[in-house]
Every structure is written in structure tokens, then in C-alpha cells.
N, C-alpha and C positions, 0 to 999 in steps of 0.2 A: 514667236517671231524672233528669227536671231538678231544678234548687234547689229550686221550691215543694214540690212530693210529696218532696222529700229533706224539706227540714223537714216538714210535712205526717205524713210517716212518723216521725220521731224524736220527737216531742211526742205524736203520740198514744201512742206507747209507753210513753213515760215517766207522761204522765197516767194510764194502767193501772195504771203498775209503780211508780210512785215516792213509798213509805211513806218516813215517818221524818221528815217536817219539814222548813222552808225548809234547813235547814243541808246535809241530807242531798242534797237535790234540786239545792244548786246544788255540789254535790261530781259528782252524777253529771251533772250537765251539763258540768262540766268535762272530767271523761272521756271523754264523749260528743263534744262539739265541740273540743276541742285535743288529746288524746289519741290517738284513736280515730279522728275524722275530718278534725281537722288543718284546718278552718273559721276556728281563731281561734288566733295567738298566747298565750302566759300573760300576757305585758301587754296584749293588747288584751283577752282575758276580764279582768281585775283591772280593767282602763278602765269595763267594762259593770257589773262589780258595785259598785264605789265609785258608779258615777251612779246604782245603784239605792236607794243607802243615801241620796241627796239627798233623795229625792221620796216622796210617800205611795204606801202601797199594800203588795202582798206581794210579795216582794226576788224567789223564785224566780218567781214568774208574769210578772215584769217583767224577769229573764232571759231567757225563752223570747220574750218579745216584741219584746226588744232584740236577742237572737240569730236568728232568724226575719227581723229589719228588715236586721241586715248580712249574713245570708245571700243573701235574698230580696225586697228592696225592700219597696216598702208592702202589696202583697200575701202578701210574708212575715211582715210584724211581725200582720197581722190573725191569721194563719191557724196561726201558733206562741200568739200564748197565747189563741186559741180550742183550738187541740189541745191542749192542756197542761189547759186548765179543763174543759171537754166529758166528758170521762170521768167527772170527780168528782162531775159535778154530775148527773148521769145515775144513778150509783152511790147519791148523798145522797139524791136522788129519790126511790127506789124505798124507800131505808131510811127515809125519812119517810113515804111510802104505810106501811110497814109499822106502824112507831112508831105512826102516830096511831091503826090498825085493833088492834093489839094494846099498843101500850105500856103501858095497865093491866093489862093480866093480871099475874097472881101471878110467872108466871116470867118479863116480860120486866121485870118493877119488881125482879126481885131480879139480874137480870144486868147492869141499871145499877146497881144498888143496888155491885156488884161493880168499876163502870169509874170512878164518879167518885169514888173515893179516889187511884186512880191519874193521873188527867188534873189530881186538884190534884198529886200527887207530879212530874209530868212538869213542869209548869207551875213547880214550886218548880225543882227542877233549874234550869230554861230561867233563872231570877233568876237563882241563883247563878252558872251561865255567864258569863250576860250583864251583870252586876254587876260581875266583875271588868275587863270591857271598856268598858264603857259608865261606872262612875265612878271617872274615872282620875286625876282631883285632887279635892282637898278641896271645891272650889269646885262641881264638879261631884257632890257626894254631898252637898251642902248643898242644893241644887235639889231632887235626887232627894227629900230627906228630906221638903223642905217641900210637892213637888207628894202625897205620900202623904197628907202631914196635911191640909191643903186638900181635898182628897179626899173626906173623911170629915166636911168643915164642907160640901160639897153645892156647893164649885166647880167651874164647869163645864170639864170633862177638857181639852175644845178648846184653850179659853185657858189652859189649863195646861202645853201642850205646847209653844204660840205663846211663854206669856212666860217658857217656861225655854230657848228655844234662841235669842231674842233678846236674854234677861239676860245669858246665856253668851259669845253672838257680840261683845256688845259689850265685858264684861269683857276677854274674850281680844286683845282687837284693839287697843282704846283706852287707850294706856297711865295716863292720869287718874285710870280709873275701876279702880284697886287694891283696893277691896272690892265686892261684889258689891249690887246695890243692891236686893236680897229685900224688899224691903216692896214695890216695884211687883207682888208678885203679889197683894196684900191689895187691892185695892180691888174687886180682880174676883171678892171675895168674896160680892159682891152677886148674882152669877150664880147662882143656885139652881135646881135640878129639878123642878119640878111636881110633886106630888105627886097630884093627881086624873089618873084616867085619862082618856085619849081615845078615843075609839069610832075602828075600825080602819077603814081606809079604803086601797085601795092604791096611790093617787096619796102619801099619806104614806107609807108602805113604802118606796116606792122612792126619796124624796127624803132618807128616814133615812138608809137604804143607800146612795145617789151622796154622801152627806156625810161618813159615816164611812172611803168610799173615796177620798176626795179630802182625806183631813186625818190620816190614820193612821199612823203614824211607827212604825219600833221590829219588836220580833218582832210573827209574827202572835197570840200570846198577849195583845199591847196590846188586840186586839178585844175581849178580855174587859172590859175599861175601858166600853169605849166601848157596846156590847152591852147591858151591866149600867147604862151611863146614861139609855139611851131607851128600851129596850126594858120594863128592868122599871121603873125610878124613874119616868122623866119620861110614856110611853104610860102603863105597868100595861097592856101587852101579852102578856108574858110574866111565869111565876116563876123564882127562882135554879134550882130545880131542871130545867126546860124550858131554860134557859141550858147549865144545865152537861147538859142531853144531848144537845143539839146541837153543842157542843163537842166531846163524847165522838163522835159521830157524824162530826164533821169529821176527828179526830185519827186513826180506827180505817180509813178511806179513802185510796186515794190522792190527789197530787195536794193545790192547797192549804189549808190551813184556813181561808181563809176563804169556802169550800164551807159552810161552818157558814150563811150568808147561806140556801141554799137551801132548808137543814131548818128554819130560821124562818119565810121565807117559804113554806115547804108548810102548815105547821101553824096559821100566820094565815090563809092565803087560797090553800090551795090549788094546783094548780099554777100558775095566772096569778100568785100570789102570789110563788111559789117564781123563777119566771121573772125577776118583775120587780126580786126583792129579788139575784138572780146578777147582773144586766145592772148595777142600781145600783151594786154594791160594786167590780165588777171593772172597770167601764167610765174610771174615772180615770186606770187604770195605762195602759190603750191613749193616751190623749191625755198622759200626762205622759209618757210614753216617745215619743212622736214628736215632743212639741217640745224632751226633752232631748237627746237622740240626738247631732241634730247640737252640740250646748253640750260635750258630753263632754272634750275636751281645754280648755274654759276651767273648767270646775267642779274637774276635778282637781289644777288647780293654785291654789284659792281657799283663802284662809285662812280669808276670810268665812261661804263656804260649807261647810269644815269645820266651824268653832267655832259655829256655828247649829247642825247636825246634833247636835252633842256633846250641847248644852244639850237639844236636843227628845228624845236618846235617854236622858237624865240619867232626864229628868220623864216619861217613857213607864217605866222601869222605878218610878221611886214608885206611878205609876198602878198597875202589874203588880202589885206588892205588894199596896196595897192592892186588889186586887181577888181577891188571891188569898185572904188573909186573912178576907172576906167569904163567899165561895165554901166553903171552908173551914169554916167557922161552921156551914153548914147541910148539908156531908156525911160531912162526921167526926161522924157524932151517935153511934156505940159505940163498943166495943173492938177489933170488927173490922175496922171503918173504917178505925182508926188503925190498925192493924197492918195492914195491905194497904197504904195509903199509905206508911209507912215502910216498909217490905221494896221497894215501887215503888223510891222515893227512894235506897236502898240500893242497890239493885240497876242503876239509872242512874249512879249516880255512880259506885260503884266498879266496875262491870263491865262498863258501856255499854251494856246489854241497850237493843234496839230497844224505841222505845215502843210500836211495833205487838204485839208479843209481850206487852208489859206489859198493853195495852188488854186483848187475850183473854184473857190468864188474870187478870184482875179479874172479865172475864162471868166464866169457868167458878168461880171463886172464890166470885161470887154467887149463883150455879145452882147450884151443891153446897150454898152454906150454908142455901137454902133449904131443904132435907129435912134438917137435921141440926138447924134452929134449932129 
């Protein structure tokens, strides 16, 4: 077996196989390539995932791309996070052909009615995770706090993400500047989201999508940010609830969430739609991984390049907040709700329970409560 079909083979399997989120995915990559088949060093995999935390995009899809690239050259880095994506996106496919032919019916509204308490409980987890990593000085939970509240006055998430990891970079760097100079995120207050919709067109679909994937920092949960700012705010394309079941659709599949791309572009336009909104989102990580690639040994010895990243993952987790908190709003509406999500929430934290496992028994949770309501 040459290199190419060695990768070729490993990512599509994984693409099949691999539940549970960027964390999980690049756990079993590591097993997979230094463990098992001895491809890569622990330092040179810890080389490929610090350079993934530099650049936008999803950290595990931009493993298999990076890993693929040093196994296989340029026809490896294509052919690993095609294989890795291919499967999900096939898989979202078909569960959006279904969604849009039955998602009314009585029992497939109450089987989400059952998943999105949970995918906000999963989503709370992923904060508190990544909260404790992400703000690791005062300086940097003072960012987080004000990209949240900003948030909710209708500025635009982008520049939010830009001017917390460039407020940071420079704090950290230049010793002068000993307070943090937070009022340069106020001007960009001016940035607001349209609030009239646009009539759907899929030359914009796909420029939404190449945008979002070219500027995305942080867990794939930040897409909720960003999702929740064009799609429903600024288009009035989508509702919260068409968000969070494309969410739930991306979370309950292999492979990565931002597969969630596919089941919006089905539901707007179809499969040309579906196609075009996959190629947008994913298509950054291929070009930002071939021209970081070879940067790898100067980026990980940057200070610069850290303390930016710090600042954009500060203000990625306010955005996650408040986004959760929105989200939230509109799917805890009973008693039930809130009790599924906290026993979720419970049951992630203290027990670890796979979120996949979480995602199904929230369906059957809501497919029972239907005959009992």
C-alpha cells in the first residue's frame, strides 16, 4: 500500500468512525498516526496541532490535512481532509433530504424537541472546558467579557475576534502598554446587522460560508456565533430553531461540525446549495494549511503569534456565551427541557458520557415524551 491510499484509508475511516468532537478526533489521530503507525513523532504531532490553533477553520479537519501533507505531499494534504470531510457530509446529506421531507411531522419535532436541550448542555460543558484554558489571566477574561456584551449591542462578531487578539497581542508584547486599551473595541460598535432580510441567492451562500471559514477561531461551537449572525440576524434566512437543528444534525454525525454547513445549505437551496455552502466553509482550511505548513517551526516559537491567538480565543469564548445563552432562550421553553439539559450537563461533566450517546437519548427522551405529554 503506498502513502496516498495509506492516508486515503485512515481518514475515510475515521470520517465514518469518529463521534465526539474536535477533542476527540484529534486524540484518535494521535493514536492513529504516532501510536499505531509511527507517521509522526509526539513532537512533531504537538508541532501540527499548535499550528492549527494559529489559523481559522476546524483544528481536527486541519489535522488530517496537515497530516495527509507530511505523509503524502500535495496530493496528500487534498486527499486527507477530503477523506475525513466526505463521509459527514454525505451522511448530513441524506439527514437533511430527510429533515426537510419529514421534519414537521409530530414525531420528528418532538425527537428534536428531545436533542436541543442537550446540544445546549454539550455546548455549556465545551465553555466551561475551554474557559478554564482560554482565560488564563484577568486581562484576558476582561476581553472575553466585553466581546459577549458587545455581542448583544449588534457588533459585528468578526471585528470582535480581530480586536480581542490584537488588544491582547499587543498588551502581552509591549511593555508600555500595562493596561489593556478596551475602549478600541467601542468604535466598532457601529458595525450592526441588518435586520431586513435578503432574498436567497447561492452565489451569497457560498461567500457567507468561504467567510465564516476563513475568519473562525476557537472551538467549532464559535460557529454558533457566527451562523446565528448571517444567517438568522443579518439574511433572515434561517430561525434559532433551523440553527439549533442543524447543529444537532452536525453533533449526532461523524466527522466535523462544521458538516452543520451542509444541512443549511440543503434546506436553503438544496443540494447545489448543500455542495456549495461544504466547499465555502471547508475550503480555507486547505489554503491556510498549505501556506502554514511549511511556517511551522517559525510560528511556534512566536510570542506574537501566541498572544494574538490568546486574545481571539478570549473573544471566541464571550461570542460562545452569548450565543449560548440566546439559543438557550428559545429551547428551554419547559420543565422538561430544563431537565434533560441539566442531567446532559451532569452527566458530561461528571461522568464523561459521550455526547453522541447524549444526542440519542435526548431523541428518544422526546419520542417517549410525545405519547406521555
Amino acid at each position: 500500500m503506498n502513502r496516498l491510499t495509506e492516508v486515503a484509508a485512515l481518514f475515510l475511516k475515521l470520517g465514518i468512525t469518529a463521534f465526539g468532537g474536535p477533542a476527540a478526533h484529534i486524540a484518535i489521530m494521535h493514536d492513529e498516526v504516532v501510536v499505531r503507525r509511527k507517521w509522526l513523532t509526539d513532537e512533531g504531532f504537538l508541532d501540527l496541532l499548535g499550528a492549527t490553533n494559529l489559523i481559522p477553520g476546524p483544528n481536527s479537519t486541519e489535522m488530517a490535512i496537515h497530516i495527509g501533507y507530511v505523509r503524502a505531499g500535495w496530493p496528500g494534504l487534498l486527499l486527507g481532509g477530503f477523506c475525513f470531510v466526505a463521509p459527514a457530509t454525505l451522511i448530513v446529506l441524506a439527514l437533511a433530504w430527510l429533515y426537510v421531507r419529514f421534519g414537521e411531522t409530530p414525531q420528528a419535532e418532538w425527537l428534536l424537541y428531545g436533542i436541543k436541550p442537550v446540544v445546549i448542555a454539550i455546548i455549556a460543558q465545551a465553555l466551561w472546558t475551554l474557559g478554564s484554558k482560554a482565560l488564563k489571566t484577568r486581562t484576558l477574561a476582561v476581553i472575553g467579557a466585553i466581546a459577549f456584551a458587545l455581542y448583544f449591542l449588534g457588533v459585528n462578531e468578526i471585528a470582535l475576534l480581530f480586536a480581542g487578539g490584537v488588544i491582547f497581542m499587543l498588551i502581552a508584547n509591549i511593555q508600555r502598554l500595562r493596561t489593556p486599551n478596551l475602549s478600541m473595541l467601542f468604535p466598532l460598535s457601529g458595525i450592526a446587522l441588518a435586520q431586513t432580510a435578503i432574498p436567497f441567492s447561492l452565489p451569497i451562500l457560498f461567500l457567507t460560508f468561504l467567510k465564516i471559514g476563513s475568519v473562525l477561531y476557537g472551538s467549532g461551537y464559535v460557529l454558533l456565533a457566527f451562523l446565528r449572525a448571517d444567517f438568522v440576524l443579518r439574511l433572515g434566512w434561517l430561525t434559532d430553531q433551523q440553527l439549533l437543528d442543524a447543529v444537532a444534525i452536525g453533533q449526532v454525525t461523524p466527522g466535523p461540525l462544521f458538516t452543520a454547513a451542509t444541512f443549511i445549505g440543503y434546506l436553503l437551496g438544496g443540494t447545489p446549495g448543500a455542495l456549495l455552502a461544504t466547499l465555502g466553509i471547508f475550503l480555507p482550511s486547505f489554503v491556510f494549511v498549505a501556506i502554514s505548513n511549511p511556517l511551522i517551526p517559525k510560528i511556534r516559537n512566536s510570542a506574537w503569534a501566541g498572544s494574538l491567538l490568546d486574545g481571539v480565543n478570549a473573544a471566541a469564548l464571550g461570542l460562545m456565551a452569548a450565543v449560548t445563552i440566546q439559543l438557550g432562550i428559545s429551547s428551554l421553553t419547559d420543565f422538561f427541557t430544563i431537565l434533560i439539559a441539566m442531567i446532559s450537563l451532569i452527566l458530561l461533566l461528571r461522568y464523561k458520557v459521550n455526547s453522541t450517546w447524549l444526542i440519542a437519548g435526548g431523541a428518544i427522551a422526546g419520542f417517549v415524551f410525545s405519547f406521555i405529554r
